[in-house]
N, C-alpha and C positions, 0 to 999 in steps of 0.2 A: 143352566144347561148341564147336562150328565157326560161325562166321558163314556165314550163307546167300550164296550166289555173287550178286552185283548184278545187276540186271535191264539187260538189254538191249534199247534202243529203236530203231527204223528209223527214220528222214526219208529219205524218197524224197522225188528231183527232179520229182516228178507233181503236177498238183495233182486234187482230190479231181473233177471233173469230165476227168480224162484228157488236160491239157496237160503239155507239158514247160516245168518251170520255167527261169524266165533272169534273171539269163544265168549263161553254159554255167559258170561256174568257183564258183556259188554254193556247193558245198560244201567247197569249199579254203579261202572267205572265212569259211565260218562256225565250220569248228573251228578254223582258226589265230587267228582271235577269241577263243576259248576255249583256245591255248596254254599260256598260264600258268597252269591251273591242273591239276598234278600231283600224285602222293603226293609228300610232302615236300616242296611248296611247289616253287615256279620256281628253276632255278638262275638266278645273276647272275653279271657278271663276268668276265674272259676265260675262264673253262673253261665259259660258257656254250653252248649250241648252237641252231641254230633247228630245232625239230621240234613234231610235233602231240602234244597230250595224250592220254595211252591213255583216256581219260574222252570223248571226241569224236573221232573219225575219219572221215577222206573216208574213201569205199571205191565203188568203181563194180559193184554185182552185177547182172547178168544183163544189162548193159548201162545200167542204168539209174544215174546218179549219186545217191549216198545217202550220209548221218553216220548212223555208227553211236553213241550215246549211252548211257554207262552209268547208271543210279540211284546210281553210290558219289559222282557231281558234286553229287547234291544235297545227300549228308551233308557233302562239302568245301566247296561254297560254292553254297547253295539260291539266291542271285541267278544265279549262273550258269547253271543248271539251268531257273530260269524263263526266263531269257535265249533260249536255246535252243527252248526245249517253245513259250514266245510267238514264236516265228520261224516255226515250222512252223504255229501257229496261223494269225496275222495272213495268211501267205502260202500259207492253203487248200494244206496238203503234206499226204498219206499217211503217217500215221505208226502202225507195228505194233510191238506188245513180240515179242520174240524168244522167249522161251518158251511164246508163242501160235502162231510159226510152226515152230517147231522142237523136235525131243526134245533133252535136254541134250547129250547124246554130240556133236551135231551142233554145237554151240558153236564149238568150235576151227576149221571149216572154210565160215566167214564169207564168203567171198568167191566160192563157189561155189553160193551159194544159188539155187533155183528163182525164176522171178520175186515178187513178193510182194504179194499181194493189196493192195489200197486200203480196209484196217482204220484208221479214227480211233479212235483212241480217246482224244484227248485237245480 
């Protein structure tokens, strides 16, 4: 049997009344926050590297600045997961699952997305 493919969450740079959040680099600050948490844990060390985790991503669609958040952060470490989902909370973001905006096919081509509704759901 195949594990189900992890859900994907939007944070848009909007907040739920149609402002643009600030400041401008908020979503570069909030997934390199969440860095270090990878499959197989953070490398250390000199053959480290500085990069984002595939579990948090900046990504800028349709002009708007947005993390893209996977559900597999919550089974690696659910503090980090709430870390995140309470960010978008506390700072009134737009936040939509990805398989409420998209068929699956369309997965792989993330950063071409139509703009995207102001769905809360959390």
């Amino acid at each position: 049997m195949t594990n189900p493919k992890p859900r994907q969450f939007f944070i848009q740079g909007v907040t739920q009344d149609g402002r643009t959040f600030r400041p401008s680099d908020w979503s570069e600050r909030l997934a390199g926050a969440m860095s270090c948490f990878r499959p197989g844990g953070g490398a250390g060390g000199i053959g480290a590297f500085i990069g984002y985790s595939p579990y948090c991503v900046p990504q800028v669609i349709d002009g708007v600045k947005c993390v893209i958040v996977s559900d597999a952060l919550k089974g690696l470490e659910p503090m980090a997961w709430d870390f995140v989902m309470n960010f978008a909370r506390d700072n009134n973001l737009r936040v939509a699952e990805a398989r409420l905006l998209l068929d699956e096919a369309d997965l792989p081509d993330l950063p071409n997305l139509p703009n995207l509704p102001g769905t809360q759901l959390f």
